[in-house]
N, C-alpha and C positions, 0 to 999 in steps of 0.2 A: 528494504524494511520488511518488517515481519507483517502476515496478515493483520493482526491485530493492530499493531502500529500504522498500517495503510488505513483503517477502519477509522480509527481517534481520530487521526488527519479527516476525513473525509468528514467525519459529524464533526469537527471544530469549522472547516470550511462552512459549512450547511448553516451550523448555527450565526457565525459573522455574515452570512449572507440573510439568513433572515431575521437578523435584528438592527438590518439595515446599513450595513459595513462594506465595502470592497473587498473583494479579492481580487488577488492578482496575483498569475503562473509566467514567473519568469523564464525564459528558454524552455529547459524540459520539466521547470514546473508547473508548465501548463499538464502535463499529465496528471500528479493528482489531482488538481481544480476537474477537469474532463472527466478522473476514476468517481469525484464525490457526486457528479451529478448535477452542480450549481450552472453548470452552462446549457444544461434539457434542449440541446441539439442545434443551441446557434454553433455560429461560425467560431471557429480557434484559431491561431496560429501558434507554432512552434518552431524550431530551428530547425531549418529550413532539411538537414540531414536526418532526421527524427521525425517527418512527414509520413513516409510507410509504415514504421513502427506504430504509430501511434492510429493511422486507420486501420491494421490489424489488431489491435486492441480495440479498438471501438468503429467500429464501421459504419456504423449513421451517423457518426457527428463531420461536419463540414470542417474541412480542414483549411486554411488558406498557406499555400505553399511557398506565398510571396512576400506578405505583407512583414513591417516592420512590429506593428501591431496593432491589437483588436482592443477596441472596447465599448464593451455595454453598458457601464455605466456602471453596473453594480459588479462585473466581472471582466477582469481586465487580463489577457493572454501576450506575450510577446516573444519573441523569436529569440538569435540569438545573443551573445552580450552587450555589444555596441547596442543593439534593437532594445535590449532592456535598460540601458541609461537612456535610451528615446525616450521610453514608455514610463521611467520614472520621472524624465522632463515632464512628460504630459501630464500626470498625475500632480506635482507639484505648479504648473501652471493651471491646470483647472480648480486648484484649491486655493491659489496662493495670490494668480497672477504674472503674468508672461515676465515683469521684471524680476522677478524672484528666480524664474525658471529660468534666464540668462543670466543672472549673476549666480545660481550653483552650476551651470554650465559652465560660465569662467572660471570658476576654481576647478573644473573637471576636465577643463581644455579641451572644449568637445563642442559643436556648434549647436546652439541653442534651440532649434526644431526642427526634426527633420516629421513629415508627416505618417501617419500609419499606416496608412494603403502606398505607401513608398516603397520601391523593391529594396529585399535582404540585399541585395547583391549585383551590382550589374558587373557586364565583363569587360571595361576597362574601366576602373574608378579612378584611376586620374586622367588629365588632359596630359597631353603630349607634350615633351620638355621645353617646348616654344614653338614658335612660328605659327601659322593661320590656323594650324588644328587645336591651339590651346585655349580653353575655356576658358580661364582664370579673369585675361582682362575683360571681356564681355560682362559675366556675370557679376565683376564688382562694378562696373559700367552700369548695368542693371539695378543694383542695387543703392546706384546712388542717383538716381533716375526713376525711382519708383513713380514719382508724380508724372509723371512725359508719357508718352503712347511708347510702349512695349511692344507692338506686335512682330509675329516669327518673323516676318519678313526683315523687321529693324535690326532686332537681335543677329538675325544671319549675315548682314552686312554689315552688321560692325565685328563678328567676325572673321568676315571677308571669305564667308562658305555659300553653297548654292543653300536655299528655303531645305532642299530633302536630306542635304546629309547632314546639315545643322541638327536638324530633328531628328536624325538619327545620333549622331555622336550626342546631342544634349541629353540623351534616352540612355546614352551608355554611362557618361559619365555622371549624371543626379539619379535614376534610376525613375525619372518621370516626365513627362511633358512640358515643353516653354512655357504655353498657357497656364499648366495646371501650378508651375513652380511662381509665375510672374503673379497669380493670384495670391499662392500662399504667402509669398512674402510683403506682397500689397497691405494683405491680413492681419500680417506679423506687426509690421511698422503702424496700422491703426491702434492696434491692441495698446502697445509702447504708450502713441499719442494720447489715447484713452486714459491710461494710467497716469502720464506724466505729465497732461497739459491743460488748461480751462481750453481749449478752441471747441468752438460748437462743431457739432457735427459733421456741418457742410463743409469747414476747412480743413477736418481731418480726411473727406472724403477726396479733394481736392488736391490734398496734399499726396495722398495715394494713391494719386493714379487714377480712381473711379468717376467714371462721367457724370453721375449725379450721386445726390446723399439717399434715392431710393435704391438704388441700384448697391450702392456700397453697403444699405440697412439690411437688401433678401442676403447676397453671399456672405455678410456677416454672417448674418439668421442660420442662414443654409450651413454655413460650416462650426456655427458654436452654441446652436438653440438658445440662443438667448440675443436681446437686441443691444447697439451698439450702448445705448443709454443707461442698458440694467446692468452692463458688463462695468461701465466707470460706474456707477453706485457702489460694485460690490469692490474695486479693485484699484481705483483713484490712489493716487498718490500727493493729489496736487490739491488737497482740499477742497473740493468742490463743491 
């Protein structure tokens, strides 16, 4: 684009950001969001090969070279294409509600959250064609197991690995840790519950895995600012 043309961008950016709007730079457009100014030096991500370019054009802005993507809330940056259907999941489950954001993932055939500080890319993204090194049956083991104790040690002997290389291949193949994934999805399945069920709190927290209903209320808290309580007021499905 032409200077001029990069300029209009930039004050259309500026003005959606301060009359209270989102923005949000998919892939490499996160450089104009970065060019207009609206990010004043947090953290960005971009695809993941457009990392040096883009700290040569701007050198004090913090780049994240990993993440799937960022967001502040009022400015939202993501990597590359698969990373910006993430980032449009997230944006549609934070306005909408996590069952919304899974059934446009089912028409998009695409799985329904992956997290933002998730890596672009690990280096082997699938399990191995079968036998002990394959993750598949594990993780849907996992997944229908959410309420039971999850820990590394479980997980690696149900796929019949030692604790270290479990934790390594599950690093390779999700692009992040047993814990930090057996949490997200703990999260996931309340959200769901939240949305779709009268159960009080404590049998949604019970149902998940979580030791107690405080315990399940902070890493809610921690990972969606807002309490298990205010989340089904805003996003119930189940009249409540």
């Amino acid at each position: 684009m032409s200077g001029t043309q990069d300029e209009a961008l930039a004050r259309r950016l500026r003005a959606t950001r301060a009359r209270g709007g989102q923005v949000a730079g998919l892939c490499l457009g996160a450089f104009p969001v970065v060019d207009s100014g609206v990010l004043e030096g947090r953290e960005v991500v971009t695809h993941w090969a457009a990392v040096d370019e883009l700290h040569r054009r701007h050198p004090g802005t913090r780049v994240d070279a990993a993440a799937l993507y960022v967001d502040h809330g009022d400015v939202l940056t993501s990597a590359g294409t698969a990373s910006a259907i993430d980032a449009c999941l997230h944006i549609v489950r934070s306005h909408l509600g996590s069952s919304a954001a899974a059934t446009v993932a089912r028409h998009l055939v695409v799985a329904p959250h992956r997290e933002g500080d998730q890596a672009q890319y690990v280096d082997r993204p699938v399990g191995d064609p079968g036998g002990a090194g394959h993750l598949g049956p594990t993780i849907d083991w996992a997944l229908h197991n959410l309420g039971g104790p999850l820990a590394v040690d479980a997980l690696a002997a149900h796929a019949r690995m030692s604790r270290r290389h479990f934790i390594r291949r599950f690093a390779e193949v999700t692009g992040t840790s047993p814990a930090r994934w057996v949490l997200a999805r703990r999260l996931d399945e309340a959200r769901r519950l939240l949305e779709s069920t009268t159960w009080p709190v404590a049998r949604i927290a019970e149902a998940c895995g979580f030791s107690s209903a405080v315990t399940f209320r902070q890493n809610f808290v921690s990972a969606y600012a807002t309490t298990p309580t205010s989340y089904r007021q805003r996003f119930s499905l189940a009249g409540t």
